[in-house]
C-alpha positions in Angstrom: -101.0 71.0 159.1 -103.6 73.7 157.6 -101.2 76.2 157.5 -98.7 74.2 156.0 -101.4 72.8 152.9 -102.7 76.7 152.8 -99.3 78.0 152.0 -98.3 75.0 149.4 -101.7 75.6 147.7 -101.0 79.6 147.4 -97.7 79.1 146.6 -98.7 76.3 143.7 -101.6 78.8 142.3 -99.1 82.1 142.3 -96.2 80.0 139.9 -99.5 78.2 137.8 -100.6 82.1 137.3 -97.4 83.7 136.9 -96.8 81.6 134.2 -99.5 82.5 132.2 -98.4 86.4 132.8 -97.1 88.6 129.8 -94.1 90.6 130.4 -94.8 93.9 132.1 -95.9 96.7 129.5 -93.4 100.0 130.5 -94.0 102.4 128.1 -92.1 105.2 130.1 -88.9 103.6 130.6 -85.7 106.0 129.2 -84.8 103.1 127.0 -85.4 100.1 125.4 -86.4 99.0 121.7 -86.8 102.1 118.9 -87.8 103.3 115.4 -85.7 106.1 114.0 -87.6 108.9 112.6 -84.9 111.3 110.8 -85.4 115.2 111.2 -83.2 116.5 108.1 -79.9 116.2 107.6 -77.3 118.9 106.4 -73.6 119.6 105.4 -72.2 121.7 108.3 -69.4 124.4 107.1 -69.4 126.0 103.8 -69.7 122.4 101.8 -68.0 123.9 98.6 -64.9 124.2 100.6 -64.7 120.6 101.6 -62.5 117.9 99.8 -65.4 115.6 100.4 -69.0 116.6 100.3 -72.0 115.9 101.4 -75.3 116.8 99.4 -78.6 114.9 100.6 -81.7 115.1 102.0 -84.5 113.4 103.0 -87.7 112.1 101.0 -90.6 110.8 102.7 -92.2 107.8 100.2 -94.8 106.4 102.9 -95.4 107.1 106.6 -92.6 104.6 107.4 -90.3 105.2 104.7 -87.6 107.4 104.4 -85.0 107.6 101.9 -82.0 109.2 101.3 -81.1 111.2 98.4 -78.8 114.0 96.8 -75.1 113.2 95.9 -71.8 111.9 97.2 -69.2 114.6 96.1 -65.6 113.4 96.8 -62.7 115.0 95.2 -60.0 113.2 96.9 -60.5 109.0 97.3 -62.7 107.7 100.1 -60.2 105.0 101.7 -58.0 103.9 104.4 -56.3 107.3 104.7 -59.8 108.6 106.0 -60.8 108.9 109.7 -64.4 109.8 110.6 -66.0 110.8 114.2 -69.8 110.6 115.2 -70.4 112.5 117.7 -74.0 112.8 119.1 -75.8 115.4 120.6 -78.8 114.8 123.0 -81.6 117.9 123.1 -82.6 118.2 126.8 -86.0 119.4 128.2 -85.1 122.9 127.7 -84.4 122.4 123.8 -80.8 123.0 124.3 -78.2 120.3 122.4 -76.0 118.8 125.1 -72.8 117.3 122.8 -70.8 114.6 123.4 -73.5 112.4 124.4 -72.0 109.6 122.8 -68.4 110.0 120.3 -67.2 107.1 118.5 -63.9 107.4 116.3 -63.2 104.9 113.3 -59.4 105.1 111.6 -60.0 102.8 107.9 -63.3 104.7 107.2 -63.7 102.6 103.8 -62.6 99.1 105.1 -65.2 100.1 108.9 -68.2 101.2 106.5 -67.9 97.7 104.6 -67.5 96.1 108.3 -70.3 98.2 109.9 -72.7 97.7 106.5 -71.6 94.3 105.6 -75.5 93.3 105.3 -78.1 94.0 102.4 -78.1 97.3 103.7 -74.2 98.3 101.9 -75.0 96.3 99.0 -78.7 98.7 98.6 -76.6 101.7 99.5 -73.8 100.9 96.8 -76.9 100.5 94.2 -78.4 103.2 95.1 -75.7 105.6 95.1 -74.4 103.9 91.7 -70.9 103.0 93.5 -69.5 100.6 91.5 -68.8 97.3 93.7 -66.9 96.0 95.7 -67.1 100.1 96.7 -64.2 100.2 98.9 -62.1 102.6 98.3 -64.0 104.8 96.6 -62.6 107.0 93.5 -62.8 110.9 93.6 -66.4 112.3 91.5 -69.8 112.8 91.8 -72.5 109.5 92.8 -76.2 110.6 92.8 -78.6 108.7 94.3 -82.0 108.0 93.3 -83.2 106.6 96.3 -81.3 104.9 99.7 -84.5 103.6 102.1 -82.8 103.6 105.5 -85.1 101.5 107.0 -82.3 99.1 105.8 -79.8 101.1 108.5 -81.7 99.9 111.9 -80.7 95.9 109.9 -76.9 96.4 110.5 -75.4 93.9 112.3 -74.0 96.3 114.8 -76.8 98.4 115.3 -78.0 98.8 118.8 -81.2 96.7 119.2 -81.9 99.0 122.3 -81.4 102.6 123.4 -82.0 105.8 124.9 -85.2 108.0 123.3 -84.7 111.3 122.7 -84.0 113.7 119.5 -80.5 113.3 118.9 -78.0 115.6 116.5 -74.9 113.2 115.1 -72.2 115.6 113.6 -69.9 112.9 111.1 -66.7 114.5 110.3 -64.3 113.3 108.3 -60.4 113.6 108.4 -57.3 112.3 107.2 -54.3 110.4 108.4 -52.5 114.1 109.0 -56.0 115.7 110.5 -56.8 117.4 107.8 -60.2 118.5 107.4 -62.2 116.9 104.6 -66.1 117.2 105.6 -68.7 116.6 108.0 -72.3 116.2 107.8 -75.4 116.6 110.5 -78.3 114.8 111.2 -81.1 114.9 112.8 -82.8 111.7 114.2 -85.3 110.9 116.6 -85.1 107.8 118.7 -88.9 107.2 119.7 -90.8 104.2 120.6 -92.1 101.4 118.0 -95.3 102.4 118.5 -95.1 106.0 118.0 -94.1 106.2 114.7 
């Protein structure tokens, strides 16, 4: 009967105290929740060659703000015709880009960005690119922007809440229905813990 009472008791005092537990702390798992803190960000090629063109940088306005700016060159219409690729590279220990970490195709470019950004975040990007709404498709010339803060980016819907930390290099190219050509862009991000930005 003591045995029986002894084991009840501990067993009633472990579930009392686990309750009152806070979820393990793991700060060296691979993956989990992230901030983004962006590297730069580039045209790849010779950009005046490209039917659509890519001219922007990065502009730090606080320690947890970036935003985007430079201009939106396209000199054939962004729309349905246009196909774009991400395709992510992950730098290993020895500082040498392993590709094709992650490659994601979208056919309707104009109709998959309205999809992808259908949050505050399009609506901030149209604005602050000066795209007139409802932005899709998007009519060949030159949109300058005085400011994108991509904090609104990590809002998306369809972001990933969770995933792998590491410095990662996404190449965006863009073609069209006959895989032509028309631009790419690179960027530099790093996927790091909340707490270490």
């Amino acid at each position: 009967m003591y045995i029986y009472v002894t084991f009840w008791s501990y067993f009633v005092i472990n579930i009392i105290i686990a309750k009152e537990l806070q979820p393990v702390y793991r700060p060296n798992l691979p993956a989990g929740e992230f901030k983004l803190k962006y590297h730069y960000i580039t045209s790849c090629d010779s950009p005046e060659k490209n039917l659509i063109q890519y001219n922007l940088f990065f502009s730090k306005r606080s320690p947890t703000i970036t935003d985007l700016k430079g201009n939106l060159t396209f000199f054939v219409p962004f729309d349905n015709t246009v196909t774009f690729t991400t395709n992510f590279a992950v730098k290993g220990s020895n500082n040498a880009w392993f590709n094709n970490a992650h490659i994601m195709t979208f056919k309707k470019a104009c109709e998959t960005m309205t999809i992808l950004f259908r949050s505050k975040a399009y609506e901030e990007f149209l604005t602050a690119f000066k795209i007139p709404k409802p932005g899709c498709p998007l009519k060949p010339g030159v949109y300058v922007s005085s400011g994108f803060d991509l904090n609104f980016i990590t809002d998306i819907e369809y972001f990933p809440k969770v995933f792998f930390y590491g410095i990662y290099k996404v190449n965006m190219t863009f073609t069209n229905t006959k895989e032509k050509f028309l631009g790419c862009f690179i960027i530099v991000v790093d996927v790091v813990r909340p707490w270490e930005i």
